[in-house]
N, C-alpha and C positions, 0 to 999 in steps of 0.2 A: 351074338358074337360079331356076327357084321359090324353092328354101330358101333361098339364099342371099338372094334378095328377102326372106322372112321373118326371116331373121338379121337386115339390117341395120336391118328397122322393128324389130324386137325389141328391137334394140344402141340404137336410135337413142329409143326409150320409156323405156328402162333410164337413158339418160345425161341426160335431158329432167329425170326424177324426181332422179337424183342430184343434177345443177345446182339445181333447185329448193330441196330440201333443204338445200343451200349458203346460196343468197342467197333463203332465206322470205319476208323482211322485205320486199323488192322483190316476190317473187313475189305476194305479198298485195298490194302497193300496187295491179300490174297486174289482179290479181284484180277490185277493188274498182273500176277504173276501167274494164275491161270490162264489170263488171255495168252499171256508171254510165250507160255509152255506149248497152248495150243499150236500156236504160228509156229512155233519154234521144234515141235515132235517130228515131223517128216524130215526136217535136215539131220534133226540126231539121229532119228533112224539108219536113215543113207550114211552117217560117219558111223554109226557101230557094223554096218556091214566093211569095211575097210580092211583088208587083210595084206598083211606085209609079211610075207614067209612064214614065220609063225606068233607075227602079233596081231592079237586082234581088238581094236581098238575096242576100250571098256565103256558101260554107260558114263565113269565117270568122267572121263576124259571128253566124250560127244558131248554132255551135256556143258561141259566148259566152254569147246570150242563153239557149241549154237549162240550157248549167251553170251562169249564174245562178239560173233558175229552180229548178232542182234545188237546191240549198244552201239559197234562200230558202224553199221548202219546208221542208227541214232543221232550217234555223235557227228555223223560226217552229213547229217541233213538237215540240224541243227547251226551246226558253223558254216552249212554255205548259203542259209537261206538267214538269219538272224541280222549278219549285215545287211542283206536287203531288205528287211523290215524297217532297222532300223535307217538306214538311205532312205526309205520312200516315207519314214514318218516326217523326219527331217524334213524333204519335198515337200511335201502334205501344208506342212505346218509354214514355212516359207510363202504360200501362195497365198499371192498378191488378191484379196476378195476383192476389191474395187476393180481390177484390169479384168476379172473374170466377168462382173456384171456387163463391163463394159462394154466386154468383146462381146457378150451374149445380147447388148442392146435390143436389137433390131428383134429379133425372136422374142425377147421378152415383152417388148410392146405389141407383137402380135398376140404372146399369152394374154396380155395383162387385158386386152379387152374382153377375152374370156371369163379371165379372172373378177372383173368388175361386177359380169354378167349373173357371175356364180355365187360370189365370196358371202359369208353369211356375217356379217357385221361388223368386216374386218378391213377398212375402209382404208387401210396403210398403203401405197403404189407395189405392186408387186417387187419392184428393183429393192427396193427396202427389204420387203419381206423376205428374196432371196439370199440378199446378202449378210442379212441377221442367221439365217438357217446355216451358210457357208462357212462364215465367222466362229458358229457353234461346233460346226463340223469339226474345220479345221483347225480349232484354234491347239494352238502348245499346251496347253490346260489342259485339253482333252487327252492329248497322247500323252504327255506327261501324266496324266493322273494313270493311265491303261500301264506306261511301266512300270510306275510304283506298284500298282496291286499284284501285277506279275512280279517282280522282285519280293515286294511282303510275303506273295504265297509260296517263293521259293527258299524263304528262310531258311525252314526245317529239311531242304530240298537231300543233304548227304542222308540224314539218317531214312528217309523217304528211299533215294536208292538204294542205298544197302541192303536194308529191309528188303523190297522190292527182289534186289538180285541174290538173295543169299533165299530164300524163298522158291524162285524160278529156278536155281543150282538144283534143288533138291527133288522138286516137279519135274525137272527134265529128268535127273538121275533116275529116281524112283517113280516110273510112271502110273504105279497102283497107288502112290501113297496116299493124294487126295481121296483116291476111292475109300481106300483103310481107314482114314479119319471119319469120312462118313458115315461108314457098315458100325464105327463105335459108338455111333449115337444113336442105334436104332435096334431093336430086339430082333435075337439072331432069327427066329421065325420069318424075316419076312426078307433076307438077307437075299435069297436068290431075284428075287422080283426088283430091290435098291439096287443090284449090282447090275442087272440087264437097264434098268434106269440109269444110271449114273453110266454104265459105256454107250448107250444109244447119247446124253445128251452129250458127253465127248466129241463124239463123233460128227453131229451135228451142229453142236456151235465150233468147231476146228474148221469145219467147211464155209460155214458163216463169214467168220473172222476173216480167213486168208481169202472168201469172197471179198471179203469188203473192202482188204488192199486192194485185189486188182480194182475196185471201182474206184478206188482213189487215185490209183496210178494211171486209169483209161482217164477218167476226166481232167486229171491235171495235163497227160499228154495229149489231148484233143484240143483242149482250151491252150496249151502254150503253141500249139502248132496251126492252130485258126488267129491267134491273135497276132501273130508271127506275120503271116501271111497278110493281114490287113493292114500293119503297118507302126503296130503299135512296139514303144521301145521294149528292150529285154529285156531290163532291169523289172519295168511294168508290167510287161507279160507273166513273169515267172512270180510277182507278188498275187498277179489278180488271180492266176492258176493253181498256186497254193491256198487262198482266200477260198476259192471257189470249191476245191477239190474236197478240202474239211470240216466246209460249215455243210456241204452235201451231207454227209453223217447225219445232219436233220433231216429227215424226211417230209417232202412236201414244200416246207417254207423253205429252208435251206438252200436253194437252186435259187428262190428268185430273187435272196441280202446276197448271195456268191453276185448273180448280174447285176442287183442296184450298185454293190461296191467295186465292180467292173467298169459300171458307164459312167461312176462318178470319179474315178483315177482318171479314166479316159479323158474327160474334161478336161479336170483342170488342170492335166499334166500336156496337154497340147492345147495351147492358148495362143498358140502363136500361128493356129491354122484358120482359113476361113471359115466362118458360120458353115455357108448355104451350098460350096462348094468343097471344101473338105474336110469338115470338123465333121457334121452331118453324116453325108454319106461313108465316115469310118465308124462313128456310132452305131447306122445302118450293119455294115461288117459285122461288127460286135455283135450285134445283136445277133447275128444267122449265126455268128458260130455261136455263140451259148445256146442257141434255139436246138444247131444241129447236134448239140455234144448231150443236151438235154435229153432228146428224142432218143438218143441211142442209149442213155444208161436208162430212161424210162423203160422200152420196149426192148429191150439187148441184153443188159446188163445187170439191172437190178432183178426180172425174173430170172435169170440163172442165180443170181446170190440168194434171195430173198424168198423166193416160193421152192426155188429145185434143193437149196441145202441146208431148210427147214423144214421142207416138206407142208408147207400149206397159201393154199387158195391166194391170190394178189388180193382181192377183196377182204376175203378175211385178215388180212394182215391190214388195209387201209383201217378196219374198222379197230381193230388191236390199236393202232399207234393211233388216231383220233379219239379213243377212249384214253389212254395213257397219257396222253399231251392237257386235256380234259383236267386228269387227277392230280398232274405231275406237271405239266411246263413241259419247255424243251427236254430235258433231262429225260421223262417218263417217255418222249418220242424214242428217243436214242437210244433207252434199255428197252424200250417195250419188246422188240424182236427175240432177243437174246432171255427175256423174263418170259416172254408167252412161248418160248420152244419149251425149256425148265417145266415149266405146268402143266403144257402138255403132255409131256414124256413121263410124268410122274401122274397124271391123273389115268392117262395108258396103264400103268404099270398098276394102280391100284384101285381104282375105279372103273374097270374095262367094259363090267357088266350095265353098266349102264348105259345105253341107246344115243343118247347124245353125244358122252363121250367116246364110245365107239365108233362113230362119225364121225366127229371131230378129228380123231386121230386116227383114223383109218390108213391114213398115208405115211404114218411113220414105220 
């Protein structure tokens, strides 16, 4: 009886992932609007306790007013940050590569004897080879190619939100309803064990999630309040702290393309400072606050989201997302968390008897 129990959750994972696979596009919308519900469940709570003499505000009205708030959010961090994307592509793209070598001369001919020393058959003066890399960087082509595929993907963008928010309406309103869809796909036998499964990973990736704002909100105001401090413009700071703050979402690499694209604004957006007296030692700056804002969602921040509202080991999660990244690319990094809590909770729930995974999950 056992294996055959195991067969059919086996059959039953197996055909979950194949359907998905089928219908993505849906599967993401759902994605997106469970995340939405999660972040979004504790304010609708607090607005159905709301009582006005003798009205009390209903789920449906809380979950109206959360998913408005939510968008409005959205929308209002969107339109303040969008122009300065697009200001500092424009910047970007304007800058003068030749005045940049220029000004970097004197350091660069100190690299280049390095470079001579090193280069493996690549025999071009380094001023060359940096200004070929710069020119690629920067060039209009390049940004312009980044907004077109961002406008291409946003084609289908209304029926995407609709979808999206008429989806999350419903998540907020009905907060069993996901669970009800679930419990229909699975033999009522085993109904109480899916249902202690499905509110443990509730609960666990809602703390995840609303973890991982504040890690986004602590690194963006760290890094705009060190770059601030160093010297660097506002318009700069608040692009390299949002750059910074979201490609963090990678784990691992994530932190150090947030500081290469940090030091490389830094550049070439102050060209008109000295090398060796204060281009230099504001690079320096930079560098300590990224190092400092690092150190603290390393040792601070990420174990409170990542090990306390998942419930397992930093190691064991290093080894989860270096296997995922492995399978997957970045993408496998980014879900890995949110996919090895899912497994865990469900190999708890049906697999407990086993040694290994009674250990594994002992902490949930």
């Amino acid at each position: 009886m056992k294996n055959v129990k195991y067969f059919f959750v086996l059959l039953g994972i197996a055909l979950f992932f194949v359907v998905a696979w089928y219908l993505s596009t849906i599967v993401i919308y759902i994605v997106i609007s469970t995340i939405m519900a999660l972040i979004g469940r504790p304010l609708a709570i607090q607005i159905q306790r709301i009582k006005i003499k003798n009205f009390q505000v209903g789920p449906g009205i809380a979950a109206a007013i959360t998913l408005v708030t939510i968008w409005v959010v959205l929308i209002a961090f969107f339109v303040s940050f969008i122009p300065l994307v697009i200001q500092e592509g424009q910047a970007l793209s304007n800058v003068n590569v030749n005045e940049v070598v220029n000004n970097l001369q004197e350091p660069l001919h100190t690299a280049e004897n390095y470079y001579n020393e090193f280069s493996a058959g690549d025999n071009r003066p380094l001023k060359e080879v940096v200004g070929e890399r710069l020119k690629d960087f920067l060039s209009i082509s390049n940004i312009t190619n980044v907004f077109s595929s961002v406008t291409g993907a946003l084609g289908n963008v209304f029926i995407a939100l609709f979808s999206i928010t008429f989806i999350t309406f419903f998540f907020l309103k009905e907060k069993n309803m996901l669970t009800r869809l679930i419990l229909l796909a699975i033999p009522t036998k085993w109904d109480s064990s899916a249902l202690h499964a499905i509110l443990s990973i509730k609960k666990l990736l809602s703390r995840y999630f609303i973890g991982l704002l504040i890690q986004l909100t602590i690194i963006f105001t760290g890094i705009t309040i060190g770059l601030s401090i160093v010297g660097v413009g506002t318009s700069h700071v608040l692009i390299i702290a949002l750059f910074a703050a979201l490609i963090n979402v990678i784990p691992y690499i994530g932190p150090l393309i947030g500081f290469v694209f940090g030091i490389t604004v830094g550049v070439v957006t102050h060209l008109d400072l000295n090398f060796y007296s204060e281009l230099l030692p504001m690079l320096g700056y930079m560098t300590i606050v990224f190092g400092v804002v690092q150190l603290l969602d390393n040792f601070v921040v990420q174990p409170m989201i990542f090990s306390n509202s998942v419930k397992a080991h930093p190691l064991e999660i290093f080894l989860v997302i270096l296997a995922a990244g492995m399978v997957a690319g970045i993408f496998g990094m980014v879900v890995a968390i949110p996919t090895y809590t899912i497994i865990r909770v469900v190999a708890k729930e049906f697999f407990s008897q086993h040694r290994f995974v009674k250990k594994l999950t002992e902490n949930i």
